[in-house]
N, C-alpha and C positions, 0 to 999 in steps of 0.2 A: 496659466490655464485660463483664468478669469479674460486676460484680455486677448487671445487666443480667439474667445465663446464671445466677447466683446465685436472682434474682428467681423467676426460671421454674422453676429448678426447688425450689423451696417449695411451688408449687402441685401441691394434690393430683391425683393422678392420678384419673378417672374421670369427664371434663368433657366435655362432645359434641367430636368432631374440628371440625365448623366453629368453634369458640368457643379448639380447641388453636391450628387456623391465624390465626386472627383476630389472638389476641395475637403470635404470629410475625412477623406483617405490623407490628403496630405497632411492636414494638421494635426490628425491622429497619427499618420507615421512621424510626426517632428515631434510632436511632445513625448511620443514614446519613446522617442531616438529609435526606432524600428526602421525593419529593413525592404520593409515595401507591406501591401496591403490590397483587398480584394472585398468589394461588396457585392452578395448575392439577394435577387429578389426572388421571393418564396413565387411561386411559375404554380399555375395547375396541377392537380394531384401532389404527387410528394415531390417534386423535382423544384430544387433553387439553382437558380440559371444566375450565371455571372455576369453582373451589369457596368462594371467600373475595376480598374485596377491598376498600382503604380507600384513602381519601385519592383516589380517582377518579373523575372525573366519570362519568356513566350511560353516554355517547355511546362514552367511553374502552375504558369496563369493558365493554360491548353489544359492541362489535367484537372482544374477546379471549374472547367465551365460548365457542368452541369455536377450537381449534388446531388444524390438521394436523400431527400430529407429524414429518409427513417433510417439512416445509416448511423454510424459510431464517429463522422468526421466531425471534431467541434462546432464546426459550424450548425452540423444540422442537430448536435446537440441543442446548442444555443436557440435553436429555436421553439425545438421540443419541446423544453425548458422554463422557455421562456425567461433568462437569466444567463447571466455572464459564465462564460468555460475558459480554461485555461488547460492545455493539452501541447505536449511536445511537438513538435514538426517532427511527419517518418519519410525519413527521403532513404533514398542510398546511402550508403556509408563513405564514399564518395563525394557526397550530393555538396557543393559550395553552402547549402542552408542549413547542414547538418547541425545539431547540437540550438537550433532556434528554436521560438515557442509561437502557439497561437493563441491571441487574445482575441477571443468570439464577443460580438454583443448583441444582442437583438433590436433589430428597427421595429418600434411599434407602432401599432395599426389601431384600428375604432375599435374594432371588437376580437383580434387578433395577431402575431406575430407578422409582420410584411414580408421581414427579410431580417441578414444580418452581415455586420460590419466586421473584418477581419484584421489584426494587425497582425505582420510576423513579425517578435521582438526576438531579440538579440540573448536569448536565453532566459532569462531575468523576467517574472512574474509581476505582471504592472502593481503598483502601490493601489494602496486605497482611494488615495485622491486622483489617479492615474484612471482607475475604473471608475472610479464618479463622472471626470471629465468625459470617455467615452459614451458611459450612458445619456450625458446632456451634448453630447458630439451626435448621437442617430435622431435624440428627442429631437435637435435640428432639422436632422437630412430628412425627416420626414414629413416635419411644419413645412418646410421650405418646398421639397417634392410635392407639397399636397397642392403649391399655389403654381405650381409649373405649368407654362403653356401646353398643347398638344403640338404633337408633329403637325407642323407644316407641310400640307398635303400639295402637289405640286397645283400650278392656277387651272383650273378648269371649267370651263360652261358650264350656266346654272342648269344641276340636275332636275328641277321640274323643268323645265323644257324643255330639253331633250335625251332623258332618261331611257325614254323606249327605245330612240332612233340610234343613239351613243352603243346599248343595252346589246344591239343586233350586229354593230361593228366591234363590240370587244366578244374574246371566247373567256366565260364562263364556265368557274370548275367549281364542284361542290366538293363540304367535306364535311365527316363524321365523328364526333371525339367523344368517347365514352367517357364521365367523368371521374365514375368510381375505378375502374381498371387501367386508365390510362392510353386504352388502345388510342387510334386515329388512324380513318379512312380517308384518303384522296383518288379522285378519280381522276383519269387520263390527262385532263383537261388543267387541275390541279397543280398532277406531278408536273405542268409544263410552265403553267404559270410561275408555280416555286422556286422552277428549275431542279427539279430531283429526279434522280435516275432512278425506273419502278425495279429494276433488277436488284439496287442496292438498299434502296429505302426502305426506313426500320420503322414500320405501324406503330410510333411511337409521339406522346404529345411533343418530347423532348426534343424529337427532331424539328418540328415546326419552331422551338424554341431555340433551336440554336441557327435558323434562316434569318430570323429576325434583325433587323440594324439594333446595335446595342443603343444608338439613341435614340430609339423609337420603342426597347423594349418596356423601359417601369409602368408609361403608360399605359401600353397595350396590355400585362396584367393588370394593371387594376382596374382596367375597362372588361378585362374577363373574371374578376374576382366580383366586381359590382355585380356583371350579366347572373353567376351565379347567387351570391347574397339576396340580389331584389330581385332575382326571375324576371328580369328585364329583357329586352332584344341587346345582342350582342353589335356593336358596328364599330368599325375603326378602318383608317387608312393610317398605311406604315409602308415602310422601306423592307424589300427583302434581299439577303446579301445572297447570289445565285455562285452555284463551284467556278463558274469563268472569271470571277473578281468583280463580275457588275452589278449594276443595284437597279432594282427595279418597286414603283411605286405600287402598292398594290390595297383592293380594298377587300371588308369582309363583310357578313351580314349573316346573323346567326339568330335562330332562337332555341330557348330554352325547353327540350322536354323533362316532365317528369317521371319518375320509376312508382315502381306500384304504393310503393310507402308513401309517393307524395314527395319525396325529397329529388332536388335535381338529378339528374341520370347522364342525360346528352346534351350535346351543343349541335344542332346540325345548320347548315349555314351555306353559302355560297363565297366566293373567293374572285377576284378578275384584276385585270391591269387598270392605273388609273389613268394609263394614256390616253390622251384624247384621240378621236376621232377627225376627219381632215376638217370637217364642217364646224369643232369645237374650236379646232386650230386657230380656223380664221379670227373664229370670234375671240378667241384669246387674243388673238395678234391683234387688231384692231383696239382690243382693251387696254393691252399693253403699250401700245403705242401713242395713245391718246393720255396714259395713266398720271399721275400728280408726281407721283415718283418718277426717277431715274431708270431706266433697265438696257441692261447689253448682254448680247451671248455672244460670247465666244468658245469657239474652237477647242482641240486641246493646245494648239500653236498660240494661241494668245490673239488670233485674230478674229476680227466682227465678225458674226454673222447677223445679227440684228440689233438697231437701235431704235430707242422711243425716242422721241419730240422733246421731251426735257434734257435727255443723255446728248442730244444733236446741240441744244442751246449751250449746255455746258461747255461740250469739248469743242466749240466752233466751229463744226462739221456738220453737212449734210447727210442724211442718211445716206444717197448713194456713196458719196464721199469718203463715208466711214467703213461703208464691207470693206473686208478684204483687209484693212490695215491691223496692225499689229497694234494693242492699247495703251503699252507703255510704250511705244516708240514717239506716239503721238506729245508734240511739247505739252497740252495743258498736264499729262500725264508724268511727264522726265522728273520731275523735282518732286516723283512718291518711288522711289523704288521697294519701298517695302510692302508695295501692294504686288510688284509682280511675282514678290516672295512668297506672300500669303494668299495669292495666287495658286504657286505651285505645292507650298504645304497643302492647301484643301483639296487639291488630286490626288498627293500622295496618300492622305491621311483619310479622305472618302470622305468628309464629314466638313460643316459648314463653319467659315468663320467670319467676323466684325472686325472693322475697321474703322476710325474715324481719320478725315486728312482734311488739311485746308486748301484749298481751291487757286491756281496758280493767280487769279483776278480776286482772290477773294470772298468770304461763304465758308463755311464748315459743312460737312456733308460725311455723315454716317453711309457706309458699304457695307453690303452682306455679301458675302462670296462665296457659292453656293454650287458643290461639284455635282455634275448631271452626266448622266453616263456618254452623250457626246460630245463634253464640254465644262463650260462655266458658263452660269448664270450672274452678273451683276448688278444687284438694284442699289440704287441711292438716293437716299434722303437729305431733302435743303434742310438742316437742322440749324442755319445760323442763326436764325430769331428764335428758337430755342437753347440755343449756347447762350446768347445773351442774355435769354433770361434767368438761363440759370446759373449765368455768374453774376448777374445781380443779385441772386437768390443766392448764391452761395457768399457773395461778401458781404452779406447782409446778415448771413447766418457768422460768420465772421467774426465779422462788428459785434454781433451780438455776444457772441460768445467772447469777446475778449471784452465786452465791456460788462457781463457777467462775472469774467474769472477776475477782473479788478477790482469788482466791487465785492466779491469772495475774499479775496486776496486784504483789502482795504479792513473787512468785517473781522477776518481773523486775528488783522495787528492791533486793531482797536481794541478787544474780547481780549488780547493779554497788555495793552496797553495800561500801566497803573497810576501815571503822573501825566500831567498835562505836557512835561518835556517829549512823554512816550508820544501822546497825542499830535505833537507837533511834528515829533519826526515817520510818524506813521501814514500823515496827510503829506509832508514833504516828498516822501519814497515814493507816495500811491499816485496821489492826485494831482501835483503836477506834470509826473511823467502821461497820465492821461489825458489833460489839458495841454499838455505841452508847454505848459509854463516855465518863466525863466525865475522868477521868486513867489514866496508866499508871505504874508505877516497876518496872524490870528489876534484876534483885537478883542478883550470885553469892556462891557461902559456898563460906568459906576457913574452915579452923579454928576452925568454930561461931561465926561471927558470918556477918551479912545483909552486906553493902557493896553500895550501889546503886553500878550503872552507869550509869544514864541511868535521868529521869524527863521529863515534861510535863504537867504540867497540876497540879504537887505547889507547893506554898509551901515555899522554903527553911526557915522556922523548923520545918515537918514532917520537910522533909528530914536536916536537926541531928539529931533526932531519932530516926529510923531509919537512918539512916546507919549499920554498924560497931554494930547493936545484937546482943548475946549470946543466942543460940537456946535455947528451952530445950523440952523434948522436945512441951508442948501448947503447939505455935506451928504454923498454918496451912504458914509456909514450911519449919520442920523436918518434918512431916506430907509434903508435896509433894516433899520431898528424898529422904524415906524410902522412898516408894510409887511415885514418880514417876506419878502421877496426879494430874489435878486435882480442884482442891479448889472447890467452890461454896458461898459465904453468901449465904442468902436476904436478909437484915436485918440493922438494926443490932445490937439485941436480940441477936438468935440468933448475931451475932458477938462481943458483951460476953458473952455466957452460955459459949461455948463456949472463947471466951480471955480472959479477965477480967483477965490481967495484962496486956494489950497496949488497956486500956478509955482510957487517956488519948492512943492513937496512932488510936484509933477514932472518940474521938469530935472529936481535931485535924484528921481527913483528912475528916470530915462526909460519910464514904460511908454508903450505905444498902445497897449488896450490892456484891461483888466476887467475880472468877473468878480463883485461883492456877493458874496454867500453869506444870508443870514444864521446865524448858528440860534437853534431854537428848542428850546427844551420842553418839558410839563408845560407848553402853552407859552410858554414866557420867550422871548428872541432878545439874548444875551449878550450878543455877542455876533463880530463879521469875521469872515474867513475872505482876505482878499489875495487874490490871486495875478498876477503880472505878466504883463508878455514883452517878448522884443517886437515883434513882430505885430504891424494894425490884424487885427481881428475886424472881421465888416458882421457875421449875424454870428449864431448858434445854432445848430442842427435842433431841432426836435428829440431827436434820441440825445445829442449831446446836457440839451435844458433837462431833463428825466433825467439823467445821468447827474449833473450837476444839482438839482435837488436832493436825489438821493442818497450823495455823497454828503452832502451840508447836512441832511438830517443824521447820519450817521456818527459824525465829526463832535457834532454839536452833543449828544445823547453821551458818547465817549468824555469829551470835555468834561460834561457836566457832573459826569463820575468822578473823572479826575479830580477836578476842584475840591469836591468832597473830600477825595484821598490825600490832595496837601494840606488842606486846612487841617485834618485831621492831623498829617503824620508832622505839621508846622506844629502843633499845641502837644503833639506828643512831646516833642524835641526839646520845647520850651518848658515844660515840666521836666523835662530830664536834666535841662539843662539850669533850672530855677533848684533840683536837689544838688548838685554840685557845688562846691565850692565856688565862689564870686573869687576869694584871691587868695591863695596863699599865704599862713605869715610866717615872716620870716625873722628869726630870733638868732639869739647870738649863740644856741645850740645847733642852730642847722642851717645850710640853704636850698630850697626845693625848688623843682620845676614839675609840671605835670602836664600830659596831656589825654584829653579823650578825643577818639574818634567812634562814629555811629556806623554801625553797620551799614551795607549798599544801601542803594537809592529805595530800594525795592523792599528791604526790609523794617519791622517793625522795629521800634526803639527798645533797648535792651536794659541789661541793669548793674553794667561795669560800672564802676565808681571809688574814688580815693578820700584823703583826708590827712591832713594834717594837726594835731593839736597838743598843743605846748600844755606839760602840766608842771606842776611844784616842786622844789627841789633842782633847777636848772635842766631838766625831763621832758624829752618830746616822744609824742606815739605816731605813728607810722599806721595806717589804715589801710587794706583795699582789698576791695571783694567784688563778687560778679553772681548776683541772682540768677537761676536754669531758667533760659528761657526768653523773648522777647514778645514786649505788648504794655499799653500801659501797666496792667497789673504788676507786671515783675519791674516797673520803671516807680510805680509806688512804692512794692514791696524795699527794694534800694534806698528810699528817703527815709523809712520806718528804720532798716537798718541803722542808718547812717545817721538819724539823731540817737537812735538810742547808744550807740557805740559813744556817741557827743557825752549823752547823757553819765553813763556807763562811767567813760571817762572820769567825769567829773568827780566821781565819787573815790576818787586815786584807788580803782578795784585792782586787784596785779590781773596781769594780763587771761591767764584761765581762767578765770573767774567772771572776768569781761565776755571771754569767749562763750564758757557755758551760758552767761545770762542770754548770748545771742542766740543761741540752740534753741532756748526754751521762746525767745521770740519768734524766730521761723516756723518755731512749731506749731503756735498758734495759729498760724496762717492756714494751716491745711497739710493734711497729707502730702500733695503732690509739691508742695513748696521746697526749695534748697535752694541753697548759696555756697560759694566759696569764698572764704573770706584769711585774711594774713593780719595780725596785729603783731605791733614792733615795737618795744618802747625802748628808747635808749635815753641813758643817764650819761651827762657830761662832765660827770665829775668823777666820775670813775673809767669811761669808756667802755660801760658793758651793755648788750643787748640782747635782752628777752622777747621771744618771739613763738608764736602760737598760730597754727596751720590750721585750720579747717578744709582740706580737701583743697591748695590752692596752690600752685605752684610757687617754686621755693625762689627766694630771693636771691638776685644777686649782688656781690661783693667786691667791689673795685678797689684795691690797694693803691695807695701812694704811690707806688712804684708801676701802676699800669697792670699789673698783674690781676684777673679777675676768677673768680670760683663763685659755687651756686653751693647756700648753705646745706650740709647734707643734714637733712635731718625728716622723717617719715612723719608726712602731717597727719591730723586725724581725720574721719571721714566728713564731709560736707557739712555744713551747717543742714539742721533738719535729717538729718541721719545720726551723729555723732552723739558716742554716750560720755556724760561727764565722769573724770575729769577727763581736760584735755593736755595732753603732753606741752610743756614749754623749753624750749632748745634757749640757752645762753650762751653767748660769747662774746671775745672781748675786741672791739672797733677800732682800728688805730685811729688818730686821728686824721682828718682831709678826706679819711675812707668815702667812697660811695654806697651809699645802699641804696639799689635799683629794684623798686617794686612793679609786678607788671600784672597785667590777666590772660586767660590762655589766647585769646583772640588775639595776641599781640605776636603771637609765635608758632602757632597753628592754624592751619586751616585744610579745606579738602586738599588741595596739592600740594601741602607741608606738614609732615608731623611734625610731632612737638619737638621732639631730640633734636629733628634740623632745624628748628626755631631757634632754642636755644643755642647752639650751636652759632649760628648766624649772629644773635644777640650779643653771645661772649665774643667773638671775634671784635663788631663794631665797637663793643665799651673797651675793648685792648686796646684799638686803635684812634679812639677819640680824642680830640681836646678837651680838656677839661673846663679851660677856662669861663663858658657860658652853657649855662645847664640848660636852658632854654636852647640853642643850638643841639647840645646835644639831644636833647626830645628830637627836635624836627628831622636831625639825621636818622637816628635811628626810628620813626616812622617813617620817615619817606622809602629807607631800604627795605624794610620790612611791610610794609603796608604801602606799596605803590597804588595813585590813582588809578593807572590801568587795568588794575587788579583788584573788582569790587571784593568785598569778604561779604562772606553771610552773618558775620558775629561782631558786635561793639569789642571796643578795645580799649584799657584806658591801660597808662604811664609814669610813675610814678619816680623822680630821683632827686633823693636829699644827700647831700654834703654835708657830714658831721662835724661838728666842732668841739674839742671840750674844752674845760672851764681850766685855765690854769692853775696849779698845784697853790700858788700865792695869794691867790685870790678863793682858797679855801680855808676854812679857822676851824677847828672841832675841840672839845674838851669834855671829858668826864666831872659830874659835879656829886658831890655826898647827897645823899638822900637823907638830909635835914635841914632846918631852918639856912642856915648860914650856907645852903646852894646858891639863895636868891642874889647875896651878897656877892659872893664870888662870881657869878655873872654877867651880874653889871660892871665888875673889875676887868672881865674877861673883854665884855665889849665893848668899853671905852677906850682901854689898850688896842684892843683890833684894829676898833675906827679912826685911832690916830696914827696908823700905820699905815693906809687906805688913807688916809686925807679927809675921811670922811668927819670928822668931829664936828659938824652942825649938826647928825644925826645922832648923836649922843645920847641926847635924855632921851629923845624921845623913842630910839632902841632901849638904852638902857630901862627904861619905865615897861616896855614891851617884855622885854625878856624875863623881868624880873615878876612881872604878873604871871609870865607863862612857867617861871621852873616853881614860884610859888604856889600854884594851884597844885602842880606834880607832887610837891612835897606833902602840902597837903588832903589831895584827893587821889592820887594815885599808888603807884608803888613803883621803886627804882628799878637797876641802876637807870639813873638820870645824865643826859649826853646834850650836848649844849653845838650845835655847826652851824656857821656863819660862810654863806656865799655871794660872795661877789660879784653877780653878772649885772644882766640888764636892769638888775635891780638888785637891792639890798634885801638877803632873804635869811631869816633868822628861824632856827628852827630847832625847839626841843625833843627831845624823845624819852619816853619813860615804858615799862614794860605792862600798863595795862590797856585793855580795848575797851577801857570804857569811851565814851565819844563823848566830847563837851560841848555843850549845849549852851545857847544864850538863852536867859530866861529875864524877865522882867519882875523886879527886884522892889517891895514897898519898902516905902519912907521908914518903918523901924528893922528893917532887916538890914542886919550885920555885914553881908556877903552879899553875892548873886553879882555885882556888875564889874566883875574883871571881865571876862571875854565881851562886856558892852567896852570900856574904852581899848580895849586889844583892837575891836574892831572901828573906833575910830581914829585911832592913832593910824592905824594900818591900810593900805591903799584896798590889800587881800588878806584874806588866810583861810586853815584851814587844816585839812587834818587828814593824815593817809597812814593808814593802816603797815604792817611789815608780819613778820610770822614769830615777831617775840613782843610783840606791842605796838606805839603806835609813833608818829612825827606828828606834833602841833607846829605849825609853820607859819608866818606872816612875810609880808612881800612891803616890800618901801621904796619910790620910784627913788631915783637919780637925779632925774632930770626930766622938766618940761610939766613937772604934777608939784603944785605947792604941796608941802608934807604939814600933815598937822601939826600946832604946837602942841608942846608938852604942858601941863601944869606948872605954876611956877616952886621953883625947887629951893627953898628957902633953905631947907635941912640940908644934911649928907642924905645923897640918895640911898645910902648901903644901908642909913638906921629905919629904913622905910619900910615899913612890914609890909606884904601885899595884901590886899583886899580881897 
């Protein structure tokens, strides 16, 4: 509808009102998909006379040519009204229209209804937006009708001069028209002018209304609605249609009387032909003949009867020359046949039409073809220095607007542009295709060097090349920094002559001209935007310099944003990437691999993140969780986690216990804070692994044999939501097992759920090699997280290969919970360690152990359990069943006690102490290899008679 209303009003203003109604109807019959349609203009007294009409048959349009306004037909509702009607159509039963509807609207006026617009629709009651549009469809036809020329009255001698003499050569008829009752008097004189027969003629105003030419009639009411409104004289020249078919020019002249109230009553008036007279003729003819314009009449045959001086020039004919010939026969004529078409349309059709044609020599020349009752009239206008200027005017309007809609076009990608990459390729798409360029390269300078930010259409060995190249003061882009104006090279030439040091970047870039655009922000000019051609360039239009300013300040404002947003989302990343792990370690418990990926270019940094870390006892923990949300804050929130899990750790917590402490950490953040987070601890002496969910998807399990499952077990709700405790699932690893830890961004997204993630994920770990766990990361993101497919969510990776500790390289013993445990200890692990090869470490295990089950016996309480493991290191380690923690305390000169766990802890590389659910492990660690191991005291005695300290 909008561009419908758009349409119409394009068209210029000054169009005859029948031709304003005409298109009203059509477009109201299209938008309504209706079946034709009829505008009537409100006529004198109560009668609406039909002034326009399409899509309806004669019989249709014959019965609606005159209305009684005070009747029940919608129309004349509709005006009553003053408001929209909707009323059946009553035809026959029979009737082809039967079963239709009408949709009335009122044309409104200054201070009253004018008329109203009619659609017949196809049963169906217009919609609400259907009646809107009609309403702003008459709000048109009435704007538009108000700026409508007058009938063009035919040409006649100027009425002060010979008014009296003309006045006595036509016959004059007078008439009477009552305006409250509607009667109408004509006398003799009149009925002849009109052409009406006084036998059959109805003393009615309606019948002068329906003599009327319809395109002569909207005028002539409102020129009788004026006379009565302002009590003015009435006058108008118009077309009358007479019962013989022909049309006669006629004029009128009325004035207004009043009735006794003072309110209008009568119109009384006179009436005559506006034919001229023979003495007007001349003078016509003579005007005509001499006129600027073109003019020919012809015949109804098509041949001259008379030609002007300019019509003679055109067609290369004399006026004798020309009577008598036929107009299209004539060659300047042959190569328009569509004139002698619309020729004979304007006879058949009574009513006048336009043409434009171009000239067989040359010239454009506007025709009006104008039917006269013994003939045609043709005038013609030399509008070619009008055509020309207004395709000047129109290319210009053009130009304009397309270099408008680019610089819309340019503004819009810039306003979602977020990175300087966006920026680059937003001036690549826009601004070359405007300039016609064949590359671009965007340059800023830092400390007198260029550094490109973005090119297209550059060869990298060019790029090497200018890249971080040193400015030196006769350089194009130092010039553009300095002035901040741009810079234009016409040529190659004139580019080698005026920077001759820069000849080997001129003639690698095989431009022939270039435009330096200074990119200039808050004042500051940062930065060149250089543009290339194939093609020499010689100046720059004026619109195109405007244009290219105001593209460079656009560019430049966008950049400047940009910048902000990488430096920004650069130091996000680095913070993200500064809480991650720097390397994995890799123990003789596990081998990992991991990977993180950030979400698209476009989004913030997020809070996926892993971890690995080895604790006591030959025990690794398995980490990884993902903070709601993306932004630095949840990118902190992650490194909070992720030491205190470090922390957590450390304190050998079992795994729920670690978990709730994180619960109670998120929570401190804030209401809106959550995490999902998975902790894994597996022991390699056993092959068991405890594992605790927080809201996070379940791990996967790769068998030895290729076979993979995802642990079932229901985690608990999110970190920041979840109430302690938290459930921990156990089971038992085989060895070489895989356990694949991941976050859900790895496996979902908006065009994947999760079930088909996973899905996907098991398949790839069925089908992988095993042998490079790093391989394996990169396969399984690449299938799953394809470049060409940005995600909106970080995703991190997480897969360790377990190992455990062989059966032989394990030792355990139960000891008495008395004196002589200490003794049997040291029996225990000197046998051990000469089985293991280890016997250099002898005493000074032996001195270790024997301090640690001695303290048991006497500060603790039993049974007392003595294991000895053999990995990456020598790890010795008691157990007794109380929680008390042993503490290093510092010990004076006459006290008894106090520094066994000081040389535990020097003998010892580590140790430490981890809790279980019937007491506790005191543990100490002793390298192997590559760590001097401290000495022992020297051992003059039997170590077994050695009481511990």
């Amino acid at each position: 509808m909008n561009q419908r209303l758009a349409l119409l009003d394009s068209i210029e203003r000054g169009i005859p009102e029948t031709e304003v109604f005409r298109l009203a109807l059509l477009h109201g019959v299209a938008e309504l998909g209706g079946l034709g349609g009829v505008v009537h203009l409100r006529g004198p007294m109560s009668a609406l006379r039909l002034v326009a009409t399409t899509g309806l048959p004669p019989a249709v349009a014959q019965s609606w040519e005159i209305i009684d306004q005070e009747g029940a037909q919608p129309q004349a509702l509709a005006v009553r009204l003053g408001g929209r009607v909707w009323a059946p159509y009553t035809g026959a039963m029979a009737d082809p229209l039967a079963g239709a509807g009408l949709a009335a609207v009122p044309i409104p006026g200054v201070d009253r209804v004018n008329g109203v617009l009619t659609i017949l629709s196809p049963g169906q009651e217009p919609t609400l937006q259907q009646w809107d549009f009609l309403s702003a469809l008459t709000a048109w036809s009435q704007s538009w009708a108000a700026s409508a020329p007058p009938p063009a009255g035919r040409p006649r001698e100027d009425p002060l001069t010979h008014a009296h003499r003309d006045l006595r050569a036509l016959q004059v008829g007078t008439w009477d028209w009552n305006i409250r009752t509607g009667e109408l008097f004509w006398d003799d004189a009149a009925m002849m002018i009109y052409g009406a027969d006084p036998d059959t003629f109805v003393p009615r105003v309606e019948s002068w209304m329906k003599i009327v030419h319809p395109d002569d009639l909207p005028s002539i009411l409102a020129a009788v609605d004026k006379a009565i409104r302002d009590v003015t004289m009435f006058e108008a020249e118009y077309r009358v249609l007479r019962p013989d078919g022909s049309q006669v020019w006629t004029q009128a002249r009325a004035r207004l009387v009043r009735d006794a109230e003072g309110d209008p009553g009568r119109l009384i008036g006179r009436a005559w032909e506006s034919n001229e007279s023979p003495a007007a003729r001349n003078t016509l003819s003579r005007v005509l003949r001499h006129m600027s314009d073109s003019f020919l009449a012809l015949d109804h045959e098509g041949k001259i009867v008379f030609s002007n001086l300019p019509a003679e020039r055109i067609l290369g004919y004399g006026g004798e020359d020309l009577v008598g010939r036929v107009l299209w026969d004539l060659p300047p004529v042959r190569h328009l046949p569509e004139m002698r078409e619309r020729c004979r349309t304007a006879v058949v059709e009574g009513r006048p039409t336009e043409l434009d044609v171009e000239g067989a020599s040359g010239g454009s020349f506007h025709l009006r073809i104008v039917p006269v009752p013994d003939g045609i009239t043709v005038y013609g206008t030399d509008v070619t220095a009008r055509r020309k200027t207004e395709a000047a005017r129109a290319a210009a309007r053009r130009d304009a607007a397309e270099r408008a809609k680019r610089t819309a076009d340019l503004t819009a990608a810039l306003a979602t542009a977020t990175t300087s990459e966006d920026v680059v390729d937003a001036v690549a798409e826009r601004v070359l295709g405007a300039f016609v360029g064949s590359s671009l390269l965007v340059y800023t300078v830092e400390d007198g060097r260029a550094h490109v930010l973005g090119a297209r259409g550059v060869e990298k060995s060019l790029l090497d090349l200018v890249d971080g190249r040193v400015l030196e003061p006769r350089d194009p882009v130092s010039e553009v920094i300095a002035t901040g104006e741009p810079v234009f090279v016409h040529s190659r030439p004139q580019h080698q002559a005026r920077y001759p040091q820069l000849a080997e970047i001129t003639k690698a870039s095989g431009m022939n001209a270039a435009i330096y655009l200074p990119l200039t922000a808050s004042g500051h000019t940062f930065g060149v935007c250089l543009i290339a051609f194939d093609d020499p360039h010689t100046t720059l239009s004026s619109e195109d310099s405007t244009l290219a300013t105001a593209y460079s300040a656009l560019v430049a404002h966008a950049l400047e944003r940009a910048r902000l947003h990488d430096a920004e989302h650069r130091r996000s990343h680095e913070l993200q990437s500064s809480l991650l792990p720097k390397a994995l370690p890799q123990t003789a418990e596990c081998k990992t691999a991991a990977r993180y990926l950030s979400a698209g270019r476009d989004m913030e940094v997020g809070g996926d993140w892993y971890d690995v870390i080895p604790l006591s006892g030959c025990r690794v923990a398995f980490v990884i969780g993902d903070v709601v949300g993306h932004g630095l804050a949840e990118a902190a929130t992650m490194g909070r986690l992720r030491t205190a899990v470090r922390t957590l750790a450390g304190f050998e917590l079992p795994p729920d216990e670690i978990m709730s402490h994180l619960n109670d950490t998120i929570g401190e953040l804030g209401p809106d804070s959550y995490a999902t987070c998975l902790y894994a601890l597996y022991d390699s002496t056993d092959g068991r692994c405890s594992i605790v969910s927080a809201g996070h998807p379940p791990p996967a399990i790769v068998h030895p044999d290729g076979s993979v499952r995802f642990l079932d077990h229901t985690p608990d709700p999110p970190l920041g939501a979840a109430e302690p405790p938290l459930s921990t699932a156990e089971f038992l690893v085989p060895e070489e097992s895989l356990l694949v830890l991941y976050t859900d961004g790895l496996v979902e997204s908006s065009q994947r759920p999760l079930d088909e993630g996973m899905a996907e994920l098991e398949r790839l770990l069925s089908t992988a090699q095993r042998t490079d766990l790093d391989q394996l990361c990169d396969r399984i993101v690449a299938d799953l997280l394809p470049p060409e497919q940005p995600t909106a969510d970080d995703s991190a990776l997480l897969i360790a290969e377990v190992h455990a500790l062989p059966a032989d390289r394990i030792a355990s013993w139960t000891l008495p919970d008395e004196p002589q445990a200490a003794g049997q200890a040291r029996r225990h692990v000197r046998r051990q360690l000469g089985e293991w090869g280890l016997d250099e470490l002898s005493s000074t295990t032996e001195l270790l152990v024997s301090e640690l089950v001695g303290n048991v016996v006497r500060y603790a309480t039993g049974p007392i359990g003595l294991r000895m493991l053999h990995g990456e290191d020598l790890i010795c380690e008691v157990s007794d069943g109380s929680l008390t923690m042993p503490r290093i305390r510092q010990a004076s000169e006459t006290d008894e006690g106090g520094r066994g766990l000081q040389l535990v802890a020097a003998l010892s590389e580590k140790w430490g102490t981890r809790y279980t659910k019937s007491g506790k492990w005191i543990w100490t660690a002793q390298p192997l290899s590559g760590t001097e191991t401290p000495e022992a005291p020297p051992d003059p005695l039997d170590p077994d008679m050695i009481a511990p300290l």
